[in-house]
C-alpha positions as CSV (number, residue, x, y, z in Angstrom):
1,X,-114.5,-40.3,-129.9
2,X,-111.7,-38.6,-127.7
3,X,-108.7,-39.5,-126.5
4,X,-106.4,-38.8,-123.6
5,X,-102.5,-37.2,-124.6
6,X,-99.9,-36.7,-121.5
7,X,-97.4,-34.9,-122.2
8,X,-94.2,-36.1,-119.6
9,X,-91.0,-35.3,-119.1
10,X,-88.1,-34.8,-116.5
11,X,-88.4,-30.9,-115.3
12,X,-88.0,-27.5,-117.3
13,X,-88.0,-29.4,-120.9
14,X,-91.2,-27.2,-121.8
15,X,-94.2,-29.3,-121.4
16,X,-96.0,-26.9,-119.7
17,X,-96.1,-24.5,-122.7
18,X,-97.3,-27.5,-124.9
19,X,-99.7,-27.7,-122.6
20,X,-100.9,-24.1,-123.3
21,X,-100.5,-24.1,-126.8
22,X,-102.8,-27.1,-127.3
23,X,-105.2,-26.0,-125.3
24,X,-105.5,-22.6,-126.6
25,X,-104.9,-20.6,-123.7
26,X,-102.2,-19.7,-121.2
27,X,-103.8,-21.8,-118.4
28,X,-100.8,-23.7,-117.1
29,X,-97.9,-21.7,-115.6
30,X,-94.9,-20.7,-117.3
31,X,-91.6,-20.0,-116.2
32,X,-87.8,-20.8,-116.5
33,X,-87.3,-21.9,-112.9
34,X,-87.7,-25.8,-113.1
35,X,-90.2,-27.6,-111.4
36,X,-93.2,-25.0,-111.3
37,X,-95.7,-27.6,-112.4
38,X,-96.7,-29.8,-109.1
39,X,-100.0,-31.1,-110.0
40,X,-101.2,-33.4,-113.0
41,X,-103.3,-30.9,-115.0
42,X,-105.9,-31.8,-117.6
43,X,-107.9,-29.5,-119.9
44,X,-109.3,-29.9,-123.8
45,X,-106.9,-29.4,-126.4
46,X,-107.2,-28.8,-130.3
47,X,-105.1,-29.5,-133.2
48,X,-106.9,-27.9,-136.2
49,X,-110.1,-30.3,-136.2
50,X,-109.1,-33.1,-133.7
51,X,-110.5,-32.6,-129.8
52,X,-108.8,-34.3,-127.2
53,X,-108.0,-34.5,-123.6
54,X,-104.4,-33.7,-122.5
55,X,-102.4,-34.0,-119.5
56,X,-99.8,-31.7,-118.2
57,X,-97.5,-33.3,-116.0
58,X,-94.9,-32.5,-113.1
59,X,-91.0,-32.8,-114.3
60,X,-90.5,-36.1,-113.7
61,X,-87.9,-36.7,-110.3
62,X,-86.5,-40.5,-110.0
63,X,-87.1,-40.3,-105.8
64,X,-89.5,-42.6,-103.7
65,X,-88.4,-41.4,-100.1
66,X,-92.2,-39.7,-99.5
67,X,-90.9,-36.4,-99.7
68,X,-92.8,-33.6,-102.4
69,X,-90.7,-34.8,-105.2
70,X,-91.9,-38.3,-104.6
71,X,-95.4,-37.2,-104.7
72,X,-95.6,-35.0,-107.8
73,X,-93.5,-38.5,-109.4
74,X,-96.7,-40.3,-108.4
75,X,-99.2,-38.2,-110.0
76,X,-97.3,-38.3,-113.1
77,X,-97.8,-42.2,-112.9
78,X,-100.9,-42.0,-112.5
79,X,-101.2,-39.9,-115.9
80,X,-99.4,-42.5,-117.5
81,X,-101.5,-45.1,-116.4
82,X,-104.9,-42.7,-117.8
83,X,-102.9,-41.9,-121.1
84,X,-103.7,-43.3,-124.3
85,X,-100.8,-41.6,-125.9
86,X,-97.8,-40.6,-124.6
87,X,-95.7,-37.5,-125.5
88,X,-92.2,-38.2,-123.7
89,X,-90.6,-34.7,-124.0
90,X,-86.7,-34.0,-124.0
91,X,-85.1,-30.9,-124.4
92,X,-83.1,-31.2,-127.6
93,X,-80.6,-28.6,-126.9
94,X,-79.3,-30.1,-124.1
95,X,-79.3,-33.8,-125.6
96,X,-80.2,-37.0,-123.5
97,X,-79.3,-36.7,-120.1
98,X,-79.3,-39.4,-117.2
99,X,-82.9,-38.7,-116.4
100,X,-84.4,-39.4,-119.6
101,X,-82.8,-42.3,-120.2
102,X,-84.3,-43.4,-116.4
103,X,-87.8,-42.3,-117.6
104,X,-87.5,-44.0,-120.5
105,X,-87.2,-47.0,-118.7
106,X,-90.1,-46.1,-117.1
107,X,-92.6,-46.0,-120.1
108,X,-91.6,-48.8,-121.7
109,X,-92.4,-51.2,-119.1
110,X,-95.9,-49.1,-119.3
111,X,-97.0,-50.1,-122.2
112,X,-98.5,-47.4,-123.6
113,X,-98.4,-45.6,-127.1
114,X,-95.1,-44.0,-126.8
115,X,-93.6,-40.7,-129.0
116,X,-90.7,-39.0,-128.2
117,X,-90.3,-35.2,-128.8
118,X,-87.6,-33.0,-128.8
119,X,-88.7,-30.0,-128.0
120,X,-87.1,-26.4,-127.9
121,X,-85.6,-28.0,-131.8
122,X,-86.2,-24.0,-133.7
123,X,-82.6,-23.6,-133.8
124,X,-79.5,-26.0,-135.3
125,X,-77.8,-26.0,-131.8
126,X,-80.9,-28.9,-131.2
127,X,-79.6,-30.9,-134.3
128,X,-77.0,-33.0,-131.9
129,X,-79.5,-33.6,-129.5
130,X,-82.4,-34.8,-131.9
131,X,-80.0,-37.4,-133.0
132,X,-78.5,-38.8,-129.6
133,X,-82.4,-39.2,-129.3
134,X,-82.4,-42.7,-131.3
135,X,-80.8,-43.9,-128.0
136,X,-83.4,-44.0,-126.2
137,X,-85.4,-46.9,-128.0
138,X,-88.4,-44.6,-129.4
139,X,-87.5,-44.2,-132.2
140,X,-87.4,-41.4,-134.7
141,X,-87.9,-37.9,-132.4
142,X,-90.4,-35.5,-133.7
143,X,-88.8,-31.9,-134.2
144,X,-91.1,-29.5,-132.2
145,X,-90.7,-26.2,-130.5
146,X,-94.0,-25.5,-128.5
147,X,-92.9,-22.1,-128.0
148,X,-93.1,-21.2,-131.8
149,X,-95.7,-24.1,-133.3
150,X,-93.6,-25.9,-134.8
151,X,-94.0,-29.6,-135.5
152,X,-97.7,-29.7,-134.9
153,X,-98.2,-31.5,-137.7
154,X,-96.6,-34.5,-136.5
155,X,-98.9,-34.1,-133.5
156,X,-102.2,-34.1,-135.8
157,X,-101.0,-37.5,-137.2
158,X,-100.4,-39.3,-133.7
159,X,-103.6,-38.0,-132.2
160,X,-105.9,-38.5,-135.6
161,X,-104.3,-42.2,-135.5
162,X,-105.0,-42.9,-131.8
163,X,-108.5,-41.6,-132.3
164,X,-109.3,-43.5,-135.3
165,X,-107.8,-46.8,-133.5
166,X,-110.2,-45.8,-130.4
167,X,-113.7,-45.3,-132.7
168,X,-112.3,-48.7,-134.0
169,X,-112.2,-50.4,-130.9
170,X,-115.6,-48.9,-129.2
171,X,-117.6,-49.7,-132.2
172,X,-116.3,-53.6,-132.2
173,X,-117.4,-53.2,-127.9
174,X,-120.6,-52.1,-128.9
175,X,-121.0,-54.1,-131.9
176,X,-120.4,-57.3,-129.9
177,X,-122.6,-56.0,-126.8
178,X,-125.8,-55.6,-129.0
179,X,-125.2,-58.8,-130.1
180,X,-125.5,-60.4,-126.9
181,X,-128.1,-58.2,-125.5
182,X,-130.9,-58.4,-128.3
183,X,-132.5,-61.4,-126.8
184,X,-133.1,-59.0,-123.5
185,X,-134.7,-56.0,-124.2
186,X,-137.3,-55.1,-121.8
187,X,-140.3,-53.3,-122.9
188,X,-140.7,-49.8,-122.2
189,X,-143.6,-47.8,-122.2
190,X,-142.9,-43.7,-122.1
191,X,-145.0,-41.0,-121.2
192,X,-143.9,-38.3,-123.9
193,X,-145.2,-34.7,-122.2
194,X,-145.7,-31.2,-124.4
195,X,-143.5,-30.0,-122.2
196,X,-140.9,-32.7,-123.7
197,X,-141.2,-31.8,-126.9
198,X,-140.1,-29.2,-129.8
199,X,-142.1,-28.0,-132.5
200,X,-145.4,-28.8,-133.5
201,X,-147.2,-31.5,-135.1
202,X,-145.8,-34.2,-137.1
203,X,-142.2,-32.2,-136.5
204,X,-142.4,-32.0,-133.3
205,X,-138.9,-33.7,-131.7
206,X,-138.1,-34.3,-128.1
207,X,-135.7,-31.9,-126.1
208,X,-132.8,-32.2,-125.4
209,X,-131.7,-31.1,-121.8
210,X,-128.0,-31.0,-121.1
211,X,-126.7,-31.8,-118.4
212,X,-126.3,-28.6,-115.8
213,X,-122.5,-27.9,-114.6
214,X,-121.2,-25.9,-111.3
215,X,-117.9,-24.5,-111.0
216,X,-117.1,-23.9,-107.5
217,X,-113.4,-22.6,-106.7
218,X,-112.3,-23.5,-103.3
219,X,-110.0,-20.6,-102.2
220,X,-108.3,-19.4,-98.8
221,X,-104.9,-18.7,-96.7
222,X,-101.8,-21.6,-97.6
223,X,-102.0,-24.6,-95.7
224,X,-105.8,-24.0,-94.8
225,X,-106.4,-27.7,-96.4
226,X,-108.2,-27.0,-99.8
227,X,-106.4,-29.9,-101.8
228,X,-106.9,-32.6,-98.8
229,X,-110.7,-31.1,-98.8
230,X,-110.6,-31.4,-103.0
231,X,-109.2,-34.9,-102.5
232,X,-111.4,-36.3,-99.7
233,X,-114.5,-35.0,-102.0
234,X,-113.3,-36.8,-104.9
235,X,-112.3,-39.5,-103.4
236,X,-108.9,-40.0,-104.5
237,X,-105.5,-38.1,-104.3
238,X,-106.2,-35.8,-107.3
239,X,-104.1,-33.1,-106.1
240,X,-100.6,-32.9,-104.3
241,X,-101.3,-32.4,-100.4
242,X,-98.6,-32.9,-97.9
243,X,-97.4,-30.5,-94.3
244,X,-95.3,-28.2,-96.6
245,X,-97.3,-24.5,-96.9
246,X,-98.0,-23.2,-100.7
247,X,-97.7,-26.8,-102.4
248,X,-100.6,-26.0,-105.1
249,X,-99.2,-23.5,-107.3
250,X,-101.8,-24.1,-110.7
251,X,-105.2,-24.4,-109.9
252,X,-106.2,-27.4,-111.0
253,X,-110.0,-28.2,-112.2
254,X,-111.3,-31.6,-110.9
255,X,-114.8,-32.5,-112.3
256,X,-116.9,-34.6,-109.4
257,X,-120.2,-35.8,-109.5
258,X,-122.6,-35.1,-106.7
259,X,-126.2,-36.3,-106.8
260,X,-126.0,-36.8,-110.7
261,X,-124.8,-33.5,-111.3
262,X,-121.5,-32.8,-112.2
263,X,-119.7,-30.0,-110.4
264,X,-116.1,-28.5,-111.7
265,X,-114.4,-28.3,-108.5
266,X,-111.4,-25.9,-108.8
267,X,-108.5,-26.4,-106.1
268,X,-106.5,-23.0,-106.2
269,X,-103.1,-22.0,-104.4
270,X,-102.9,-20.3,-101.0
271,X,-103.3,-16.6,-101.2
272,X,-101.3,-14.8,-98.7
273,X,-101.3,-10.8,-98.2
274,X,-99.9,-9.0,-101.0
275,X,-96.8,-7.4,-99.2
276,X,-95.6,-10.9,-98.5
277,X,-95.6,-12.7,-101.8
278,X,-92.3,-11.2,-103.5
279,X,-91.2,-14.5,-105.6
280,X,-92.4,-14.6,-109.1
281,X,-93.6,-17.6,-108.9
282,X,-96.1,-17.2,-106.5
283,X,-97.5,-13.9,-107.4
284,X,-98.4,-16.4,-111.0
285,X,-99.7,-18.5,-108.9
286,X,-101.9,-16.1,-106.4
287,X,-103.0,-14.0,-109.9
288,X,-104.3,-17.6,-111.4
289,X,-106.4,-17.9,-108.0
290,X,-107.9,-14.7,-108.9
291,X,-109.1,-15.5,-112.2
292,X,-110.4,-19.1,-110.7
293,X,-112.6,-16.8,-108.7
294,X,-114.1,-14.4,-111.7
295,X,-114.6,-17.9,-113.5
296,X,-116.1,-19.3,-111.1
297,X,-120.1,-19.5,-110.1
298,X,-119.6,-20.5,-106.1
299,X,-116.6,-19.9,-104.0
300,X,-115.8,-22.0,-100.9
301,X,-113.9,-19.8,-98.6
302,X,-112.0,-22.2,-96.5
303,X,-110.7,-21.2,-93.5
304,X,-108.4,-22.7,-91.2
305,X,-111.0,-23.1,-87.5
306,X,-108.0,-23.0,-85.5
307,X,-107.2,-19.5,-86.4
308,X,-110.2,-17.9,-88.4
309,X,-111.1,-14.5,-89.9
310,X,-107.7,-13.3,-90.0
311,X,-107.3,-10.1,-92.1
312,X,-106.2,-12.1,-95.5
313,X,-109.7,-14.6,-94.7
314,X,-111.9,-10.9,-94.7
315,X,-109.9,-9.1,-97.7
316,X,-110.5,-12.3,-99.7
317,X,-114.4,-12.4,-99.0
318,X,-114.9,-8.9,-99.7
319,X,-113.3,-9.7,-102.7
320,X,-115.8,-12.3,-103.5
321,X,-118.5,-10.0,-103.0
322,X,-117.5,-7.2,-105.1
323,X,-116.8,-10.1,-108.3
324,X,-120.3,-11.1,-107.2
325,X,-119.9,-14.7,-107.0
326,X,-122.4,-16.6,-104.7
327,X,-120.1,-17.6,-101.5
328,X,-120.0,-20.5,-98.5
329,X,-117.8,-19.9,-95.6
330,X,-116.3,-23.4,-94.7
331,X,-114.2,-24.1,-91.4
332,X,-112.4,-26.3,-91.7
333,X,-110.0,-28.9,-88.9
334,X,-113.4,-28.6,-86.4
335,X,-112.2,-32.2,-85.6
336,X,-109.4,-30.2,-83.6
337,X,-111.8,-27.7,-81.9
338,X,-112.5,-29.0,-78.6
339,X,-115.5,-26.5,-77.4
340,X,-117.6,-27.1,-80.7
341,X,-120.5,-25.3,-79.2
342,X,-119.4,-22.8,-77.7
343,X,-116.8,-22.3,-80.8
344,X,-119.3,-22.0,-83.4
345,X,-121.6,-19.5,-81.7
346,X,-119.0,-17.3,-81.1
347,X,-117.6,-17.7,-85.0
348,X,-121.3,-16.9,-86.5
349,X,-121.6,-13.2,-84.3
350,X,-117.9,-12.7,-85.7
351,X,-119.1,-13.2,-88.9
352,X,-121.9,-11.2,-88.6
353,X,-119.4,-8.6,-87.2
354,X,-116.9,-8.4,-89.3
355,X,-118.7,-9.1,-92.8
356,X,-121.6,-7.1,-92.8
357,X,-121.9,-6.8,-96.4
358,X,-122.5,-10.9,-96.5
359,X,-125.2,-11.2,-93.7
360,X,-126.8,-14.7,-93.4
361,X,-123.8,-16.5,-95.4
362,X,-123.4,-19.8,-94.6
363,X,-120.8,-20.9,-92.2
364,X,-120.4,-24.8,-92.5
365,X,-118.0,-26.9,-90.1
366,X,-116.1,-29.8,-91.6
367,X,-113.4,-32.1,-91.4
368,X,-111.6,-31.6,-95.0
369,X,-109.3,-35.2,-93.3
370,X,-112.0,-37.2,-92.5
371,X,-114.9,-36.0,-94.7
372,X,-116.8,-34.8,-91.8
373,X,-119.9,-33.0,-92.9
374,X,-119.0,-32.8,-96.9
375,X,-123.2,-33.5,-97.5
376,X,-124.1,-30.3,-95.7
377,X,-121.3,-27.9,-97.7
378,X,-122.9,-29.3,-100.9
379,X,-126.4,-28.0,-99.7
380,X,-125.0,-25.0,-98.6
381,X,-123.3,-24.8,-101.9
382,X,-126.7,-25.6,-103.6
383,X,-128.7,-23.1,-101.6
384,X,-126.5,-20.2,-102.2
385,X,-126.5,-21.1,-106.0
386,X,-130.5,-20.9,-106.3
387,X,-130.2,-17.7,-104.0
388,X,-127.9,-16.5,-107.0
389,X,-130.0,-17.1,-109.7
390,X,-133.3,-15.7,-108.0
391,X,-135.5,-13.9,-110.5
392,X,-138.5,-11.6,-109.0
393,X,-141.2,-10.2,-111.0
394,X,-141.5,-6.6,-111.8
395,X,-145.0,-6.5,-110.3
396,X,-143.4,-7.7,-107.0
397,X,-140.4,-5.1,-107.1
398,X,-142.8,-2.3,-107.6
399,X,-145.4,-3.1,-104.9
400,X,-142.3,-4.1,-102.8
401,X,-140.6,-0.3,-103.8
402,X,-144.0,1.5,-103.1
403,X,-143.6,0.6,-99.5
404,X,-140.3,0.9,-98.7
405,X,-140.4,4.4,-100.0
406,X,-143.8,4.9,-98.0
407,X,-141.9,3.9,-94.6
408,X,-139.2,5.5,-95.8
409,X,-139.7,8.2,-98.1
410,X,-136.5,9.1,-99.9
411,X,-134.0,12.4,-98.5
412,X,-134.7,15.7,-100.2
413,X,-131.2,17.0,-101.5
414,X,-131.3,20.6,-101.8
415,X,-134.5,21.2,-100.8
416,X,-136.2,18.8,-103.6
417,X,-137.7,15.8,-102.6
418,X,-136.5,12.5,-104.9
419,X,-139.0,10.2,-106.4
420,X,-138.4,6.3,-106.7
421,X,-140.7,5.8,-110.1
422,X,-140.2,2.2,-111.2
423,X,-137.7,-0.8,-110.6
424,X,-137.0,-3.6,-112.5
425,X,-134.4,-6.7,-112.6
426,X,-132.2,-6.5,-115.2
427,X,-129.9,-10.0,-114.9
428,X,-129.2,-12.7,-112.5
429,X,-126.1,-14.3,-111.1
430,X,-125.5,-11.7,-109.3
431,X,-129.4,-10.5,-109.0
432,X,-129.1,-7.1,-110.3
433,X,-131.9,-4.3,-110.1
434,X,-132.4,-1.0,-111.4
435,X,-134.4,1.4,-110.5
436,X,-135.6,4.5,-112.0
437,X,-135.8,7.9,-110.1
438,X,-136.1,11.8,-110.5
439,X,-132.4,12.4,-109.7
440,X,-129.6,8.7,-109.3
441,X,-127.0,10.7,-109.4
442,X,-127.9,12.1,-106.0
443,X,-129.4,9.0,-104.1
444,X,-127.2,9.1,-101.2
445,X,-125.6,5.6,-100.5
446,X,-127.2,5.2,-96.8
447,X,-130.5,4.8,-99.1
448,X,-129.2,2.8,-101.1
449,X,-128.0,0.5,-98.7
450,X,-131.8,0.7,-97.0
451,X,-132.7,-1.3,-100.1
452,X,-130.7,-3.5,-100.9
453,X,-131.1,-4.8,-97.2
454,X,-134.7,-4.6,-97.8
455,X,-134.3,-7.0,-100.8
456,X,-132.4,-9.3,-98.9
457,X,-135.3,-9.4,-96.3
458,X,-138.3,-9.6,-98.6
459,X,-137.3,-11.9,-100.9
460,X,-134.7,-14.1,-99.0
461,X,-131.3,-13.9,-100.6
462,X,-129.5,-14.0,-97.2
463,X,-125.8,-13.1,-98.4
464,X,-125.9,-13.5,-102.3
465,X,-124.2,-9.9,-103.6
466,X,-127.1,-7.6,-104.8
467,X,-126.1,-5.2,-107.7
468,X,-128.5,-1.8,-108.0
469,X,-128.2,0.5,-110.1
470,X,-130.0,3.8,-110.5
471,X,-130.9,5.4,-113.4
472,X,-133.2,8.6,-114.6
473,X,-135.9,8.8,-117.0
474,X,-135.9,10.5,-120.1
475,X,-137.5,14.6,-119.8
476,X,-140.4,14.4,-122.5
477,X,-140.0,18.6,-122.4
478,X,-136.4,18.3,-123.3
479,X,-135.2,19.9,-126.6
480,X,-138.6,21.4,-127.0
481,X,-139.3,24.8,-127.7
């Protein structure tokens, strides 16, 4: 049984770095500037053997005129209303200050299991604020400084109590609900197959097949539309969206299910040329857009269909390509494109044009505001994922290899002839090959490049990122006398 923990707070009290240090890993972004966290963030955290979920919040801002404030205050709200315990986080160096004491107003007419922490407490300048904390109707204030650890055993108790409480409660649900239901059982009759089952005989048990998850980043330009795309999927406003450019600074992981599988949609911030982003804060938040890509297993490239393939939309699919990560090229606002037609056929020989290491990627029109065409990204997304994890026999590779070097018979480099021997695929996701010949370290790359086109083409993995690697034999003469 789990729970969920938000951790709230006006801005720049450190809940952010709670954040990180109960989940384990610098994930959230850190920094002294208040207000960096926009979005509510959620990941698993860990106090020695307790798993939970916990929430990282935006500073909380006591405006409702629709501006950004107003909207990160909303999505802390909602992380209240999701939140079986509360951590309400003050900085205890600087005391109680009029904000807190509005916020605390806040959570008590929520409801909710409510703990005030004083956080940043390491040193005795925090002693004053710690007690000017009583004030606020919480009572007692745990001590804690998330920077150092400290005070995480106060933690363990709240979260091991809210989880016990919880276990209580389900079991008494499901207590009651058989109860009721044992008069209506249907009978069942099931069709066990070998295939089903694990080990033999009298010990054979079913297996178990866990359920299969996708993680698909969505990445692009600023104000392309990835978090109104991310929220339309969803179906709710998950992430901050609004006219302002670079809103999305984390990049926030949104799990969705599609078609009974789940996929771990991943909303990252804008990524603009590298000369241009000089704050600090963005360059954290462009280098956590980066990792979101090496984690994840398809990137949606979203581009803005008003004003596509700029140079920052082809940098970043190269990029793609060399992590070798299975990619869809979304456009997104068609719904303002007036020629659609004539639009789109010009778009797909610019692709073709200008990314000629991805030829045969999918190039998928949509509407990220009115949902427009959402079904067919997902099949794209789908497609280029089996395309990814495409195995092909060795007996195929070889036959296929005997006559592409018999149409094409490999260069001779310095007056010697090479030999392709044998190939092989050594891994998936990327689908990576190796083949062995006379002398790799002279294969010139034009012949390289003849097959891994001629992979694509035989064996249908249009614009999946092939990997092949060449590698010689060992001389049987060698070291003989």
């Amino acid at each position: 049984m789990t729970v969920t923990v938000a951790i709230v707070g006006r801005p720049n009290v450190g809940k952010s770095t709670l954040f990180n240090r109960l989940v384990g890993r610098k994930i959230a972004l850190v920094d002294d500037t208040p207000g960096v966290t926009r979005d509510r963030r959620e990941a698993e955290g860990h106090i020695a053997d307790l798993t939970f979920r916990v929430l990282d919040t935006a500073g909380y801002e006591d405006v409702k005129d629709g501006s950004l404030e107003d909207r990160m205050r909303q999505q802390t709200e909602l992380a209240i209303r999701e939140a079986d315990v509360i951590l309400f986080m003050i900085d205890a160096r600087a005391g109680v200050v009029p904000l807190d004491q509005r916020f605390a107003q806040v959570l008590r007419k929520a409801g909710k299991d409510v703990h005030l922490v004083g956080n940043k407490a390491e040193s005795k300048s925090a002693e004053h604020g710690l007690v000017e904390a009583f004030k606020l109707g919480f009572g007692e204030p745990i001590a804690l400084s998330a920077e150092h650890g400290l005070g995480l055993s106060e933690l363990y108790s709240i979260v091991s109590a809210a989880i016990d409480k919880a276990a209580e409660k389900k079991a008494a649900e499901e207590a009651a609900g058989m109860l009721d239901d044992l008069d209506h059982l249907p009978e069942v009759d099931v069709d066990i197959t070998p295939d089903m089952l694990e080990g033999e005989g009298e010990e054979a048990t079913l297996r178990w097949n866990p359920r299969r998850y996708l993680n698909v980043a969505i990445v692009g330009r600023p104000n392309a539309g990835k978090s109104t795309l991310v929220n339309r999927m969803v179906g709710e406003d998950r992430v901050l969206v609004g006219p302002e450019a670079g809103i999305t600074r984390d990049s926030i992981l949104v799990p969705w299910e599609w078609e009974g599988r789940t996929i771990n949609l991943v909303d990252t911030a804008g990524i603009r040329r590298r000369s241009r982003v000089t704050e600090k804060l963005e360059k954290l938040a462009v280098g956590d857009s980066l990792r979101s890509i090496q984690y994840a297993e398809v990137v949606v490239l979203l581009l803005d269909a008003t004003i596509p393939f700029e140079k920052q939309d082809l940098a970043l699919a190269d990029l793609v390509e060399r992590e070798g990560r299975a990619m869809v090229i979304a456009l997104n606002k068609w719904d303002l494109i007036e020629d659609k037609n004539k639009a789109l056929a010009e778009l797909r020989e610019e692709c073709e044009r200008l990314l000629p290491q991805l030829r045969g990627i999918p190039l998928v029109t949509l509407s990220g505001l009115t949902g427009r065409n959402i079904d067919k990204l997902m099949d794209a997304i789908f497609s280029v994922e089996r395309t990814w994890n495409a195995h092909v026999s060795t007996a195929k590779l070889n036959r296929w290899l005997a006559a592409m070097t018999e149409s094409h018979p490999p260069p001779a480099v310095s007056g010697r002839r090479l030999k392709m021997r044998y190939m092989t695929q050594a891994k998936t996701r990327p689908p990576s090959f190796i083949v062995f010949a006379s002398r790799p370290d002279v294969v010139p790359m034009s012949y390289q490049r003849y097959l891994i086109n001629g992979l694509r083409e035989a064996f249908d993995m249009p614009a999946t990122p092939i990997r092949l690697w060449l590698r010689g034999g060992k001389n049987p003469y060698a070291n003989k006398d």
